[in-house]
C-alpha positions as CSV (number, residue, x, y, z in Angstrom):
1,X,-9.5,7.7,0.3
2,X,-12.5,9.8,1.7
3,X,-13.9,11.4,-1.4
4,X,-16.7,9.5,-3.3
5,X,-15.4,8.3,-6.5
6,X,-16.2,10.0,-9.3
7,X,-16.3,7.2,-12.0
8,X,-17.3,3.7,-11.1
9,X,-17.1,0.4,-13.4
10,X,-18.5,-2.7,-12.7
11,X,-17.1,-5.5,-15.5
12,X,-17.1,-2.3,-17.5
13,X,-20.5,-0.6,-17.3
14,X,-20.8,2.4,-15.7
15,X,-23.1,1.7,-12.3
16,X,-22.6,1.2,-8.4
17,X,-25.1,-2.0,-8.6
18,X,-23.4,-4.8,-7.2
19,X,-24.6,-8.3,-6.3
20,X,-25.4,-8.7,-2.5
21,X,-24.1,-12.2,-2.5
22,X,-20.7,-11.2,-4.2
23,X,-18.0,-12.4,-2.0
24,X,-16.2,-9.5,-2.0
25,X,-18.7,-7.8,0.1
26,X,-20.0,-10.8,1.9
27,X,-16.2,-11.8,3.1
28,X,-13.9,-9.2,2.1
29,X,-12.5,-12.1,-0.5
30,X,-10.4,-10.5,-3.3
31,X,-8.0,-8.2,-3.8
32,X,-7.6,-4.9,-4.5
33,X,-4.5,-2.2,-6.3
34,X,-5.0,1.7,-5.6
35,X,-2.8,3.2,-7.9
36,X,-1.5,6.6,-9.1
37,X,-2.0,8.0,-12.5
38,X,0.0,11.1,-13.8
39,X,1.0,12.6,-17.3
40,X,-1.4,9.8,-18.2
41,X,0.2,6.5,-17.1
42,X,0.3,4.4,-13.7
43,X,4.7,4.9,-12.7
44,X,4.5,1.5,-11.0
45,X,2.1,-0.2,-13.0
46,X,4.7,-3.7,-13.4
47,X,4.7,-3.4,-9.5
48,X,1.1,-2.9,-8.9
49,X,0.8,-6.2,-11.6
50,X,3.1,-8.2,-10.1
51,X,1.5,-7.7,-6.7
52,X,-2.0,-8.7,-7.8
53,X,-0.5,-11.8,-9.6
54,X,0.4,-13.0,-6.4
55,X,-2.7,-12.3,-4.8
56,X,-4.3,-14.2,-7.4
57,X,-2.4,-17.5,-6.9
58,X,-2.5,-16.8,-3.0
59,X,-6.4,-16.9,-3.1
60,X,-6.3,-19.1,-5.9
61,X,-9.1,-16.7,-7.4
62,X,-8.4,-18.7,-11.1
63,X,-5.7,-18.4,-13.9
64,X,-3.0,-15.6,-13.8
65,X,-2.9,-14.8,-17.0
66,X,-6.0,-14.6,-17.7
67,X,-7.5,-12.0,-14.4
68,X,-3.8,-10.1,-15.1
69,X,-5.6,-9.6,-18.3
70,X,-8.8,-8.8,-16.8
71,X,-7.1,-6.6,-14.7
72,X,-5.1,-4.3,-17.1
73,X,-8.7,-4.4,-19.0
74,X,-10.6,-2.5,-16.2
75,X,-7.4,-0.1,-15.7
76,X,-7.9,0.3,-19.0
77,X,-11.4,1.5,-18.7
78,X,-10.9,3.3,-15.9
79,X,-8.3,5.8,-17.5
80,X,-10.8,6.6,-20.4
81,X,-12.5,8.8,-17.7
82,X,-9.0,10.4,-16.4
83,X,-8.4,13.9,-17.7
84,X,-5.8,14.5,-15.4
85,X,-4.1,13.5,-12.2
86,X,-6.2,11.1,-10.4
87,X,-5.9,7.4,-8.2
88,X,-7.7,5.0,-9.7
89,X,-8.6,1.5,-7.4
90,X,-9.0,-1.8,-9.4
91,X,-11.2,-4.1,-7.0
92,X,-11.3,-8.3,-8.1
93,X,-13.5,-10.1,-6.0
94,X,-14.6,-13.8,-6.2
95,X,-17.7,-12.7,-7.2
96,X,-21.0,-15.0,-6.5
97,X,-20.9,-18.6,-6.0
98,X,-19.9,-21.2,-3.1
99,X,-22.0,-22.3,-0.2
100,X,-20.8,-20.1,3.0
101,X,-17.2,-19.8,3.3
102,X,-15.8,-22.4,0.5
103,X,-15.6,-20.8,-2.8
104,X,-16.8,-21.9,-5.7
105,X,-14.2,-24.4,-7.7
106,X,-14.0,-21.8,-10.9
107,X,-14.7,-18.2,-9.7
108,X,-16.5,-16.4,-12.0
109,X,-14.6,-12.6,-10.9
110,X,-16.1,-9.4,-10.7
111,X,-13.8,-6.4,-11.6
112,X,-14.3,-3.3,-10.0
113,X,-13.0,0.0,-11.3
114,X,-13.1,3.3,-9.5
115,X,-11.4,6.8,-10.5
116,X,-10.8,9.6,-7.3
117,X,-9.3,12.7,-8.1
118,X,-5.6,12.7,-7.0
119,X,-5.0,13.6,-2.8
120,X,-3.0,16.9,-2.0
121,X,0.7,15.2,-1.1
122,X,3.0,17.9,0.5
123,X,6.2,19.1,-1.3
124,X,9.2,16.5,-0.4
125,X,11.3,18.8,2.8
126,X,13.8,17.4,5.0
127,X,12.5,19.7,7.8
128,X,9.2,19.3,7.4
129,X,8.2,15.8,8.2
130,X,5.2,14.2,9.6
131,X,4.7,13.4,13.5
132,X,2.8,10.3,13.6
133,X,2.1,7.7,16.3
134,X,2.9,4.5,17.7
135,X,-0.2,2.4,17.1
136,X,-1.4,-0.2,20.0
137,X,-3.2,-2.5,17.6
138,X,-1.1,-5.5,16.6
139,X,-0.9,-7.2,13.7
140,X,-1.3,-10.9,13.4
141,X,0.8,-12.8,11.5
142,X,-0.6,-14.8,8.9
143,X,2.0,-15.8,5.9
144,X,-0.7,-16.6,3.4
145,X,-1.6,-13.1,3.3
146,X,1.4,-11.2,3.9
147,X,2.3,-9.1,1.3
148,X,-0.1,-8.8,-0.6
149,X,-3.3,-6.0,-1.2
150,X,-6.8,-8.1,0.1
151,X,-9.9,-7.1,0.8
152,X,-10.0,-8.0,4.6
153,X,-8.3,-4.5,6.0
154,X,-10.7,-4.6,9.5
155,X,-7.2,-4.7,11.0
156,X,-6.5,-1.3,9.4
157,X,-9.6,0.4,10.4
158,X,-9.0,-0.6,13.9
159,X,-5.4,1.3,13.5
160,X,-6.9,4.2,11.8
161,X,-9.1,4.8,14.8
162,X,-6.1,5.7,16.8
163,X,-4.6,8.1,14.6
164,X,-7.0,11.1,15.6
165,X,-5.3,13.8,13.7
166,X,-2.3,12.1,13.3
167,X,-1.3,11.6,9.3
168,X,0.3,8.2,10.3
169,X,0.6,5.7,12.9
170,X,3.6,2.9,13.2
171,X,2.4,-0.5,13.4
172,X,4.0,-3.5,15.2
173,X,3.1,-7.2,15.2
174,X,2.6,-9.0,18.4
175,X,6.4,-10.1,18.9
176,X,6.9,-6.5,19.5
177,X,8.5,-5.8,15.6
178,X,8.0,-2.7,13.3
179,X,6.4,-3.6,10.4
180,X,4.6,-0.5,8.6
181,X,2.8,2.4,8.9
182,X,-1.4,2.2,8.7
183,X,-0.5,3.1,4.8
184,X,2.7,3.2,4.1
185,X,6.0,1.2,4.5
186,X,8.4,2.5,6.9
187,X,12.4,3.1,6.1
188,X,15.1,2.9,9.1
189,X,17.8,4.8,8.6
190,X,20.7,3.8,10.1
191,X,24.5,5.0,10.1
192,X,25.6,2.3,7.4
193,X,22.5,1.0,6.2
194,X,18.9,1.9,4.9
195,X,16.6,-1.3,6.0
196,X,12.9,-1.8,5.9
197,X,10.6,-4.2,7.7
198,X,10.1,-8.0,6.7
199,X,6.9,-8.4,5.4
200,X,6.8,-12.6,5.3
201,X,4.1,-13.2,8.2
202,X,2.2,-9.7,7.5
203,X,1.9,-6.5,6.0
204,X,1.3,-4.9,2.9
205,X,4.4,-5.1,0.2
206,X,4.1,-1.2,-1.2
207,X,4.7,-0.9,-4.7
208,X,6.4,1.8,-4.0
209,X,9.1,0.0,-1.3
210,X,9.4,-2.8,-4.3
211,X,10.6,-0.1,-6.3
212,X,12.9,1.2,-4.3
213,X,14.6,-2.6,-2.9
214,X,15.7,-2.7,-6.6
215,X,17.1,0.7,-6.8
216,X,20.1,0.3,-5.3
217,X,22.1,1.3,-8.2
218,X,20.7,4.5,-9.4
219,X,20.4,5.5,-5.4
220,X,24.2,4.8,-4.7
221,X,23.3,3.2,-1.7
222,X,21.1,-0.4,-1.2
223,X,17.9,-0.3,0.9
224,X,17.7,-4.1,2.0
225,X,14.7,-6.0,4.0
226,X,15.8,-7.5,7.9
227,X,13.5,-7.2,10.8
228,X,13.1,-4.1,12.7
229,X,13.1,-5.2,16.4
230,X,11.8,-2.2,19.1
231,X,15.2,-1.2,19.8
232,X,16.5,-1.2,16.7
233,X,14.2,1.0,15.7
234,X,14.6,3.2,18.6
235,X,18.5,3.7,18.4
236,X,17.2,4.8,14.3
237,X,19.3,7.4,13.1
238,X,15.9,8.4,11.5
239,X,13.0,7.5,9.7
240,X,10.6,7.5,6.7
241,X,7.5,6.7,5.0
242,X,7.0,5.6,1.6
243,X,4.1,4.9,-0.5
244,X,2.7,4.8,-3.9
245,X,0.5,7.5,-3.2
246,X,2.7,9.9,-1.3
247,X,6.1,9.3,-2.4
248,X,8.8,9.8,0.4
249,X,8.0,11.6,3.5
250,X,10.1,11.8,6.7
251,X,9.2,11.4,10.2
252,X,10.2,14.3,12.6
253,X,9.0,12.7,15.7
254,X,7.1,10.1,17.1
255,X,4.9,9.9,20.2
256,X,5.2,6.7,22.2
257,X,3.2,6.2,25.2
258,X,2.3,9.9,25.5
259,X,6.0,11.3,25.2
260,X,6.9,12.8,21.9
261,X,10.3,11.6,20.8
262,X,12.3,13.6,17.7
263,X,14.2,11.8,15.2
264,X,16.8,13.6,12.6
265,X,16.7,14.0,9.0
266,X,19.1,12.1,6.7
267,X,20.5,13.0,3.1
268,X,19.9,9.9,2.1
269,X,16.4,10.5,1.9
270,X,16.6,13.7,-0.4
271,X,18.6,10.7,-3.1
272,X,15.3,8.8,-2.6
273,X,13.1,12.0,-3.4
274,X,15.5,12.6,-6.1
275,X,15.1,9.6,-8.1
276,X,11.2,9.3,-7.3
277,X,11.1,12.8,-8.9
278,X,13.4,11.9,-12.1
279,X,11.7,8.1,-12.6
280,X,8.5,8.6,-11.2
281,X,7.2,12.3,-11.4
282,X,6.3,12.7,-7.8
Protein backbone atom coordinates (compact mmCIF):
# COMPACT_ATOMS: atom_id res chain seq x y z
CA UNK A 1 0.00 0.00 0.00
CA UNK A 2 1.38 3.49 -0.97
CA UNK A 3 -1.23 5.86 0.27
CA UNK A 4 -0.77 7.22 3.88
CA UNK A 5 -3.28 5.83 6.10
CA UNK A 6 -5.90 7.74 6.94
CA UNK A 7 -6.74 6.55 10.52
CA UNK A 8 -4.06 5.23 12.82
CA UNK A 9 -4.49 3.42 16.32
CA UNK A 10 -2.04 2.66 18.65
CA UNK A 11 -3.50 0.27 21.66
CA UNK A 12 -6.53 2.25 20.70
CA UNK A 13 -5.68 6.02 20.76
CA UNK A 14 -5.70 7.81 17.89
CA UNK A 15 -1.65 8.91 17.29
CA UNK A 16 1.38 7.77 15.12
CA UNK A 17 3.72 7.98 18.40
CA UNK A 18 5.35 4.85 18.76
CA UNK A 19 8.12 3.73 21.16
CA UNK A 20 11.62 3.77 19.49
CA UNK A 21 12.67 0.75 21.37
CA UNK A 22 9.46 -1.27 20.31
CA UNK A 23 10.60 -4.44 18.67
CA UNK A 24 8.61 -4.27 15.96
CA UNK A 25 10.56 -1.38 14.58
CA UNK A 26 13.76 -2.27 16.04
CA UNK A 27 13.67 -6.03 14.47
CA UNK A 28 10.76 -6.35 12.36
CA UNK A 29 9.36 -8.83 15.35
CA UNK A 30 5.59 -9.38 15.11
CA UNK A 31 3.14 -9.95 12.75
CA UNK A 32 0.92 -8.28 10.78
CA UNK A 33 -2.93 -9.12 8.71
CA UNK A 34 -3.88 -6.56 5.85
CA UNK A 35 -7.34 -7.16 5.33
CA UNK A 36 -10.32 -6.21 3.19
CA UNK A 37 -13.39 -4.64 4.44
CA UNK A 38 -16.70 -4.30 2.24
CA UNK A 39 -20.54 -3.91 2.97
CA UNK A 40 -19.03 -3.46 6.44
CA UNK A 41 -17.31 -6.82 7.33
CA UNK A 42 -13.76 -8.40 6.73
CA UNK A 43 -15.02 -11.83 3.93
CA UNK A 44 -12.11 -13.79 5.36
CA UNK A 45 -11.85 -12.64 8.69
CA UNK A 46 -11.69 -16.70 10.30
CA UNK A 47 -8.76 -16.93 7.78
CA UNK A 48 -7.02 -13.78 8.51
CA UNK A 49 -7.54 -15.13 12.49
CA UNK A 50 -6.46 -18.36 12.07
CA UNK A 51 -3.27 -17.01 10.28
CA UNK A 52 -2.31 -14.71 13.12
CA UNK A 53 -2.94 -17.48 15.71
CA UNK A 54 -0.21 -19.29 14.21
CA UNK A 55 1.96 -16.47 14.06
CA UNK A 56 1.46 -16.03 17.53
CA UNK A 57 2.55 -19.48 18.77
CA UNK A 58 5.31 -19.43 16.01
CA UNK A 59 6.90 -16.34 17.75
CA UNK A 60 5.64 -17.32 20.87
CA UNK A 61 4.50 -13.50 21.26
CA UNK A 62 2.24 -14.93 24.56
CA UNK A 63 -1.19 -16.60 24.96
CA UNK A 64 -3.54 -17.27 21.86
CA UNK A 65 -6.50 -16.55 23.20
CA UNK A 66 -5.80 -13.80 24.76
CA UNK A 67 -3.74 -11.46 21.60
CA UNK A 68 -6.63 -13.27 19.20
CA UNK A 69 -8.72 -11.19 21.52
CA UNK A 70 -6.51 -8.27 21.35
CA UNK A 71 -6.58 -8.60 17.91
CA UNK A 72 -10.37 -8.68 16.88
CA UNK A 73 -10.29 -5.63 19.56
CA UNK A 74 -8.12 -3.29 17.40
CA UNK A 75 -10.15 -4.56 14.07
CA UNK A 76 -12.70 -3.52 16.05
CA UNK A 77 -11.57 -0.06 16.53
CA UNK A 78 -10.34 0.27 13.34
CA UNK A 79 -13.80 -0.28 11.54
CA UNK A 80 -15.46 2.53 13.69
CA UNK A 81 -13.54 4.94 11.32
CA UNK A 82 -14.68 2.91 7.96
CA UNK A 83 -17.55 4.51 6.10
CA UNK A 84 -17.05 2.50 3.23
CA UNK A 85 -14.79 0.17 1.37
CA UNK A 86 -11.40 0.33 2.73
CA UNK A 87 -8.18 -2.25 3.83
CA UNK A 88 -7.54 -2.05 7.17
CA UNK A 89 -3.83 -3.50 8.53
CA UNK A 90 -3.71 -4.81 12.15
CA UNK A 91 0.10 -4.59 13.23
CA UNK A 92 1.16 -6.84 16.77
CA UNK A 93 4.56 -6.34 17.73
CA UNK A 94 6.51 -7.59 20.79
CA UNK A 95 6.46 -4.25 21.89
CA UNK A 96 9.46 -2.93 24.38
CA UNK A 97 11.40 -5.16 26.52
CA UNK A 98 14.52 -7.79 26.18
CA UNK A 99 18.13 -6.99 26.02
CA UNK A 100 19.21 -7.04 22.10
CA UNK A 101 17.74 -9.84 20.25
CA UNK A 102 16.16 -12.17 23.18
CA UNK A 103 12.76 -11.15 23.95
CA UNK A 104 11.41 -10.49 26.97
CA UNK A 105 9.85 -13.73 28.83
CA UNK A 106 6.15 -12.12 28.88
CA UNK A 107 5.77 -9.58 25.98
CA UNK A 108 3.88 -6.92 26.84
CA UNK A 109 2.27 -6.34 22.74
CA UNK A 110 1.59 -3.37 21.09
CA UNK A 111 -1.40 -3.38 18.62
CA UNK A 112 -1.30 -1.34 15.77
CA UNK A 113 -4.37 -0.39 13.68
CA UNK A 114 -4.41 1.40 10.40
CA UNK A 115 -7.40 2.12 7.91
CA UNK A 116 -6.36 2.91 3.86
CA UNK A 117 -9.01 3.55 1.53
CA UNK A 118 -9.64 0.39 -0.64
CA UNK A 119 -7.00 0.02 -4.07
CA UNK A 120 -8.66 0.27 -7.60
CA UNK A 121 -8.73 -3.91 -8.44
CA UNK A 122 -9.64 -4.37 -12.20
CA UNK A 123 -12.91 -6.10 -13.29
CA UNK A 124 -12.31 -10.05 -13.25
CA UNK A 125 -11.69 -10.78 -17.58
CA UNK A 126 -10.38 -13.93 -18.96
CA UNK A 127 -8.62 -11.82 -21.76
CA UNK A 128 -7.34 -9.29 -19.79
CA UNK A 129 -4.73 -10.57 -17.46
CA UNK A 130 -1.65 -9.24 -16.05
CA UNK A 131 2.00 -9.71 -17.60
CA UNK A 132 4.23 -9.96 -14.81
CA UNK A 133 7.81 -11.08 -14.36
CA UNK A 134 10.05 -13.75 -13.32
CA UNK A 135 11.74 -12.39 -10.22
CA UNK A 136 15.75 -13.19 -9.65
CA UNK A 137 15.63 -12.77 -5.95
CA UNK A 138 15.23 -16.13 -4.12
CA UNK A 139 13.64 -16.99 -1.28
CA UNK A 140 15.25 -18.68 1.62
CA UNK A 141 13.70 -21.28 3.14
CA UNK A 142 13.09 -21.10 6.71
CA UNK A 143 10.07 -23.37 8.13
CA UNK A 144 9.61 -21.44 11.26
CA UNK A 145 8.31 -18.68 9.35
CA UNK A 146 6.71 -20.15 6.40
CA UNK A 147 3.35 -19.34 6.13
CA UNK A 148 2.68 -17.07 8.08
CA UNK A 149 2.33 -12.73 7.82
CA UNK A 150 5.68 -11.28 9.91
CA UNK A 151 7.11 -8.19 10.06
CA UNK A 152 10.57 -9.09 8.40
CA UNK A 153 9.38 -8.58 4.51
CA UNK A 154 13.20 -7.04 3.47
CA UNK A 155 12.99 -10.10 1.17
CA UNK A 156 9.92 -8.57 -0.52
CA UNK A 157 11.27 -5.14 -0.95
CA UNK A 158 14.24 -6.56 -2.69
CA UNK A 159 11.62 -8.38 -5.19
CA UNK A 160 9.52 -5.32 -5.55
CA UNK A 161 12.53 -3.50 -6.87
CA UNK A 162 12.57 -5.64 -9.90
CA UNK A 163 9.05 -5.30 -10.86
CA UNK A 164 9.50 -1.71 -12.57
CA UNK A 165 6.08 -1.27 -13.93
CA UNK A 166 5.33 -4.72 -13.73
CA UNK A 167 1.93 -5.40 -11.44
CA UNK A 168 3.59 -8.73 -10.29
CA UNK A 169 6.63 -10.64 -10.27
CA UNK A 170 6.86 -14.76 -9.73
CA UNK A 171 9.02 -15.76 -7.01
CA UNK A 172 11.12 -18.97 -6.79
CA UNK A 173 13.18 -20.35 -3.87
CA UNK A 174 16.73 -21.35 -4.35
CA UNK A 175 15.98 -25.11 -5.38
CA UNK A 176 14.65 -23.46 -8.43
CA UNK A 177 10.64 -23.93 -7.28
CA UNK A 178 7.60 -21.56 -7.74
CA UNK A 179 6.37 -20.44 -4.78
CA UNK A 180 4.30 -17.02 -5.11
CA UNK A 181 3.98 -13.95 -6.52
CA UNK A 182 5.70 -10.68 -4.55
CA UNK A 183 1.85 -10.47 -3.20
CA UNK A 184 -0.14 -12.86 -4.15
CA UNK A 185 -0.24 -16.81 -4.37
CA UNK A 186 0.03 -18.23 -7.64
CA UNK A 187 -2.50 -21.09 -9.27
CA UNK A 188 -1.19 -23.64 -12.01
CA UNK A 189 -3.52 -24.79 -14.12
CA UNK A 190 -3.03 -27.80 -15.49
CA UNK A 191 -5.24 -30.23 -17.88
CA UNK A 192 -6.56 -32.38 -14.86
CA UNK A 193 -5.66 -30.48 -12.02
CA UNK A 194 -5.63 -26.92 -10.30
CA UNK A 195 -2.40 -26.94 -7.86
CA UNK A 196 -0.68 -24.22 -6.00
CA UNK A 197 2.77 -23.92 -4.49
CA UNK A 198 3.87 -25.57 -1.04
CA UNK A 199 4.40 -23.11 1.32
CA UNK A 200 6.16 -25.42 4.32
CA UNK A 201 9.82 -23.90 4.08
CA UNK A 202 8.53 -20.24 2.91
CA UNK A 203 6.07 -18.06 1.73
CA UNK A 204 3.10 -16.29 2.69
CA UNK A 205 -0.18 -18.65 3.25
CA UNK A 206 -2.94 -16.03 1.47
CA UNK A 207 -6.06 -15.94 3.08
CA UNK A 208 -7.49 -15.87 0.15
CA UNK A 209 -5.65 -19.34 -1.29
CA UNK A 210 -6.88 -20.92 2.35
CA UNK A 211 -10.19 -20.12 1.15
CA UNK A 212 -10.10 -21.46 -1.88
CA UNK A 213 -8.03 -25.21 -0.86
CA UNK A 214 -11.38 -25.76 0.96
CA UNK A 215 -13.62 -24.90 -1.79
CA UNK A 216 -13.53 -27.74 -3.62
CA UNK A 217 -17.08 -28.43 -3.39
CA UNK A 218 -18.89 -25.41 -4.30
CA UNK A 219 -15.99 -24.99 -7.29
CA UNK A 220 -16.77 -28.51 -8.75
CA UNK A 221 -13.21 -29.03 -9.09
CA UNK A 222 -10.33 -29.41 -6.02
CA UNK A 223 -7.47 -26.95 -6.06
CA UNK A 224 -4.77 -29.04 -3.97
CA UNK A 225 -1.01 -27.92 -2.64
CA UNK A 226 2.24 -30.06 -4.40
CA UNK A 227 5.39 -28.40 -5.44
CA UNK A 228 5.59 -26.45 -8.58
CA UNK A 229 9.03 -27.42 -10.00
CA UNK A 230 10.44 -24.94 -13.19
CA UNK A 231 9.13 -27.24 -15.68
CA UNK A 232 6.10 -27.97 -14.26
CA UNK A 233 5.35 -24.72 -14.29
CA UNK A 234 6.48 -24.07 -17.69
CA UNK A 235 4.44 -26.95 -19.56
CA UNK A 236 1.18 -24.86 -17.30
CA UNK A 237 -1.67 -24.91 -19.21
CA UNK A 238 -2.08 -21.41 -17.53
CA UNK A 239 -1.84 -19.36 -14.67
CA UNK A 240 -3.21 -17.14 -11.88
CA UNK A 241 -2.91 -14.88 -9.02
CA UNK A 242 -4.89 -14.78 -6.06
CA UNK A 243 -5.07 -12.57 -3.16
CA UNK A 244 -7.11 -11.19 -0.45
CA UNK A 245 -6.89 -7.92 -1.85
CA UNK A 246 -7.38 -8.46 -5.48
CA UNK A 247 -9.37 -11.52 -5.79
CA UNK A 248 -8.54 -13.66 -8.93
CA UNK A 249 -6.54 -12.37 -11.70
CA UNK A 250 -4.96 -14.24 -14.61
CA UNK A 251 -1.57 -14.13 -16.08
CA UNK A 252 -1.46 -13.56 -19.95
CA UNK A 253 2.26 -13.77 -20.21
CA UNK A 254 5.27 -13.85 -18.48
CA UNK A 255 8.80 -12.52 -19.28
CA UNK A 256 11.67 -14.82 -18.44
CA UNK A 257 15.13 -13.81 -19.09
CA UNK A 258 13.99 -10.96 -21.45
CA UNK A 259 11.65 -13.12 -23.71
CA UNK A 260 7.98 -12.64 -23.14
CA UNK A 261 6.19 -16.02 -23.06
CA UNK A 262 2.05 -16.19 -23.36
CA UNK A 263 0.08 -18.45 -21.41
CA UNK A 264 -3.85 -19.30 -22.16
CA UNK A 265 -6.86 -18.57 -20.23
CA UNK A 266 -8.77 -21.41 -18.50
CA UNK A 267 -12.61 -21.66 -17.56
CA UNK A 268 -11.86 -22.81 -14.60
CA UNK A 269 -10.75 -19.59 -13.45
CA UNK A 270 -14.14 -17.71 -14.39
CA UNK A 271 -15.74 -20.80 -11.47
CA UNK A 272 -13.14 -19.23 -9.06
CA UNK A 273 -14.29 -15.55 -9.91
CA UNK A 274 -17.75 -16.89 -9.69
CA UNK A 275 -17.83 -18.01 -6.28
CA UNK A 276 -15.39 -15.17 -5.00
CA UNK A 277 -18.18 -12.84 -6.36
CA UNK A 278 -21.23 -14.93 -4.80
CA UNK A 279 -19.30 -15.70 -1.20
CA UNK A 280 -17.00 -12.96 -1.04
CA UNK A 281 -18.36 -9.78 -2.92
CA UNK A 282 -15.23 -9.14 -4.98
Amino acid sequence: MHKQAHTTLVNGVETSALSIADRGLAYGDGLFETMRVTRQSVPLLSFHIERFARGVERLSLGPKKTLCKGFKEALNEAMAAVSGDALIKVIATRGVGGRGYVPPTHADVTFIAQVFDEVERPAFSLSGGMNVIECQCRLAHQPLLAGIKHLNRLEQILLSRELKGHSEGLVFDYDNQLVEGTKSNILVFEADRVVTPRLDRCGVQGTLRDFLLVSGDELGFNIEEDSISRSRYESAEALAAVSGVMGIRAIKSVQRAGVKHNYNSDSRMMDIHSLLKRKLFY
